[in-house]
PAGUMAR-736979 format. One record per residue: residue in one letter; y, x, z of N, C-alpha, C, O in turn. Coordinates in steps of 0.05 Angstrom, whole numbers. Layout:
A:Y:X:Z:Y:X:Z:Y:X:Z:Y:X:Z
...
# end
This chain:
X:1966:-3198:-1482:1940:-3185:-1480:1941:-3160:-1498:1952:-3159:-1520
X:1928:-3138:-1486:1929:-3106:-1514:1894:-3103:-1510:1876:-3104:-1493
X:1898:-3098:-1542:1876:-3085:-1550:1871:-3063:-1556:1892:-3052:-1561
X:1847:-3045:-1559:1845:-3015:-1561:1819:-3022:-1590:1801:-3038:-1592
X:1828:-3004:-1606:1818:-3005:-1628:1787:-2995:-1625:1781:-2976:-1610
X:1767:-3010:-1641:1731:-2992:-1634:1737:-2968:-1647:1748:-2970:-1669
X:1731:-2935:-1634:1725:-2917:-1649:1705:-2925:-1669:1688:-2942:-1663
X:1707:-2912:-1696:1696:-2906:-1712:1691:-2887:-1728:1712:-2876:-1736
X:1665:-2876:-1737:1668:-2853:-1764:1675:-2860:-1787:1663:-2877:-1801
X:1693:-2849:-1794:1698:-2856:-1832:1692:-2842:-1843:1685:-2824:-1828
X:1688:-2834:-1871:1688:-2818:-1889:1714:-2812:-1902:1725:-2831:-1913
X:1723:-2794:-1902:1750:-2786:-1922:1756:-2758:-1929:1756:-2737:-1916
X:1761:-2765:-1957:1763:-2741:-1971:1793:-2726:-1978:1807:-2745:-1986
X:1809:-2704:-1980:1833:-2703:-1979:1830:-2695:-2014:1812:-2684:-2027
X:1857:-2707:-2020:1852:-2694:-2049:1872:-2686:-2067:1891:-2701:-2067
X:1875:-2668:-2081:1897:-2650:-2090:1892:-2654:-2128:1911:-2655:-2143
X:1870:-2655:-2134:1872:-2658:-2163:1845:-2683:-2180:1827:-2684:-2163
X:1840:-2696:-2196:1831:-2706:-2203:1802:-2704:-2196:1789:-2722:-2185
X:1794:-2682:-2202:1756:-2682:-2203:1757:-2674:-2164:1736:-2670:-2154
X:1774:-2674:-2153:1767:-2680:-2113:1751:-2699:-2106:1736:-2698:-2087
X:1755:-2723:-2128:1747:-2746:-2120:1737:-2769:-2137:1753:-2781:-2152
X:1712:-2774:-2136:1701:-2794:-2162:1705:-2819:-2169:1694:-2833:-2187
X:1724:-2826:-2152:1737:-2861:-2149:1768:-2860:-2162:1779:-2880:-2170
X:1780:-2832:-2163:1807:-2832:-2177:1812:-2827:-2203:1795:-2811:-2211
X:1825:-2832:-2219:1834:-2838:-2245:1863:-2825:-2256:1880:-2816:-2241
X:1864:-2827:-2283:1884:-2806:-2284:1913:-2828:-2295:1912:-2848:-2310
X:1929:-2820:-2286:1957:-2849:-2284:1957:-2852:-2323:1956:-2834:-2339
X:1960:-2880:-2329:1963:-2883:-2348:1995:-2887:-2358:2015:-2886:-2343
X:1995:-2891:-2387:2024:-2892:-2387:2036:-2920:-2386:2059:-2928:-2389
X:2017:-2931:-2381:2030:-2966:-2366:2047:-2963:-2346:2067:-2978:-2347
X:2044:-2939:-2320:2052:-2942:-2303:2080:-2921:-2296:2095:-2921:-2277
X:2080:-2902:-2321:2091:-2876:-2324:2122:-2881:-2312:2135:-2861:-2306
X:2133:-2905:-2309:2167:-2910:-2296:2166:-2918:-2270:2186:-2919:-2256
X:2142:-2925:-2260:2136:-2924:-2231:2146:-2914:-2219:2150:-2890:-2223
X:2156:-2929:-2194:2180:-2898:-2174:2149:-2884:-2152:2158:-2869:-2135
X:2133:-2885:-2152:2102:-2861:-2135:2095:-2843:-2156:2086:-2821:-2150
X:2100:-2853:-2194:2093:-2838:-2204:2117:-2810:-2212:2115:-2786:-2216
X:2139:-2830:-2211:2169:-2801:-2213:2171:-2796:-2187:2192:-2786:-2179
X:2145:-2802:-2164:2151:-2780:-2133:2131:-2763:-2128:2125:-2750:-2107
X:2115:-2763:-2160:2092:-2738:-2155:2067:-2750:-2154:2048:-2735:-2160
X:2061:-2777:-2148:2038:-2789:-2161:2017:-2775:-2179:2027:-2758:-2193
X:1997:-2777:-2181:1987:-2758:-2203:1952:-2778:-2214:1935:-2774:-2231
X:1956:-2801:-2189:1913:-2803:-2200:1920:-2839:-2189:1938:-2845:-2174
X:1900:-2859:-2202:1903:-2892:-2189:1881:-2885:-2176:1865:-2867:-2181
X:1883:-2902:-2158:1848:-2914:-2147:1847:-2949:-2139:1858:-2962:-2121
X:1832:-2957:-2156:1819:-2988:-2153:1822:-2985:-2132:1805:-2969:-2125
X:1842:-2997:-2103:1823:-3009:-2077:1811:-3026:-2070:1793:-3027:-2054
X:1826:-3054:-2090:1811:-3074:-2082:1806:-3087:-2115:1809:-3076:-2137
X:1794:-3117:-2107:1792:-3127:-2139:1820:-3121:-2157:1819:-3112:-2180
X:1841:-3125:-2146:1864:-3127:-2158:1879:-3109:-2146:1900:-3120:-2152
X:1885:-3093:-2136:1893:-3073:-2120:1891:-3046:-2132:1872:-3036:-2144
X:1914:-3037:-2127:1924:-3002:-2144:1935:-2991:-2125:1954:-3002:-2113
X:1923:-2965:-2117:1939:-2952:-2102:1941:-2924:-2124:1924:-2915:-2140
X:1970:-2916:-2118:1980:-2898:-2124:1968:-2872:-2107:1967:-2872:-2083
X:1958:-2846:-2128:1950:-2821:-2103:1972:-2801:-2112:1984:-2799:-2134
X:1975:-2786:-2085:1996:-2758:-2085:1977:-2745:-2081:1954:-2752:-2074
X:1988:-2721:-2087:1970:-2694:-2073:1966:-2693:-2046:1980:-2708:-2033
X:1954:-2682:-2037:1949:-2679:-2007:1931:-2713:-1999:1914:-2709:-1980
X:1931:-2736:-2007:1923:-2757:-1989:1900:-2762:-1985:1886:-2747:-1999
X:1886:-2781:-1968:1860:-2776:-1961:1852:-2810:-1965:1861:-2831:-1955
X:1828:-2803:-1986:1806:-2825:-1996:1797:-2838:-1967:1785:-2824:-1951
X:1803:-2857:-1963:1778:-2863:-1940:1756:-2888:-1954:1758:-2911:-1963
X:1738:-2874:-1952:1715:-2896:-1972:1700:-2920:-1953:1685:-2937:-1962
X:1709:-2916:-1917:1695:-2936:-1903:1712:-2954:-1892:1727:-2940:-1879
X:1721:-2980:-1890:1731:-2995:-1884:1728:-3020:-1868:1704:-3022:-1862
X:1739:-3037:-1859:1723:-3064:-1842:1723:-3089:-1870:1709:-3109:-1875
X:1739:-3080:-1879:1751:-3099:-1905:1723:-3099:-1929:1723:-3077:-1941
X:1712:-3109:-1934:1696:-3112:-1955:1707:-3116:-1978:1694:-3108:-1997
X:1727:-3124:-1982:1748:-3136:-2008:1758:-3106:-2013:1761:-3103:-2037
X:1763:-3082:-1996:1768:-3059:-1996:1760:-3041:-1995:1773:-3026:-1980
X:1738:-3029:-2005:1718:-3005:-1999:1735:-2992:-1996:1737:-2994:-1971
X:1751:-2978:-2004:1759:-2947:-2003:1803:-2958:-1992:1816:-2979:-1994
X:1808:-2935:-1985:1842:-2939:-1980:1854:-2908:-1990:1840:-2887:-1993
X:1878:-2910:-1995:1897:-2879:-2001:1910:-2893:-1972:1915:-2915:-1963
X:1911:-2866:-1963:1915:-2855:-1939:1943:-2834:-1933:1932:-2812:-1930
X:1970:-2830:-1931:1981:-2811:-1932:1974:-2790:-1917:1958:-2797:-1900
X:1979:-2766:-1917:1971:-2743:-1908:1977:-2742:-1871:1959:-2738:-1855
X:2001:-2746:-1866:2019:-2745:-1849:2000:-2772:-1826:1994:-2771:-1802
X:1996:-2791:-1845:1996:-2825:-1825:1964:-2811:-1813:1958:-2812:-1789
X:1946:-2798:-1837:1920:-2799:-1834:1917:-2782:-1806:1904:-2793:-1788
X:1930:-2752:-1799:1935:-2736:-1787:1941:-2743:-1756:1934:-2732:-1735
X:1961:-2769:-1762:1964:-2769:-1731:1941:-2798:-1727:1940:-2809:-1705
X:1929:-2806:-1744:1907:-2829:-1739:1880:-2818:-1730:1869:-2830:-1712
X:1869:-2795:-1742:1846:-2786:-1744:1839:-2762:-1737:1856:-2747:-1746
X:1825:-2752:-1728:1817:-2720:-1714:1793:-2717:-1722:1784:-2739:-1729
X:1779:-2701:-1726:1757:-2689:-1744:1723:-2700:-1725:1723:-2699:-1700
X:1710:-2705:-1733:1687:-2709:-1706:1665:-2694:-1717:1659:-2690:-1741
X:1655:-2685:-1694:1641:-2669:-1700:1611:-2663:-1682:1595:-2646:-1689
# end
């Protein structure tokens, strides 16, 4: 059987430096030997209770989700691009 996904609107923000976005944080040095943070990493974001996502430049916040355990996701630039088209 195939399924087709429900369109939906999301919210998402692309983000290049810290103050882009009010949910991201600045990498501590807990995490400073991280191989996302020696690939340019630069900000965390809480996604879930226990959940870290690593942000790059360029990726896109998405703050709406089906996941309640997940408000928000990091998004790569590239994945978001061929997932999402602008609505308008």
């Amino acid at each position: 059987m195939y399924y087709i996904e429900i369109p939906k609107i999301i919210e998402a923000t692309q983000v290049f430096k810290l103050s882009d976005h009010k949910l991201i944080v600045p990498i501590t040095t807990k995490y400073e030997n991280f191989t996302p943070v020696k690939n340019g990493a630069f900000a965390l974001l809480q996604a879930g209770f226990y959940e870290i996502d690593f942000v790059m430049p360029g990726d896109y916040i998405i703050e709406e989700n089906y996941d309640e355990d997940y408000p928000c996701v990091v998004m790569r630039k590239k994945d978001f691009e061929i997932r999402y088209k602008e609505y308008e």
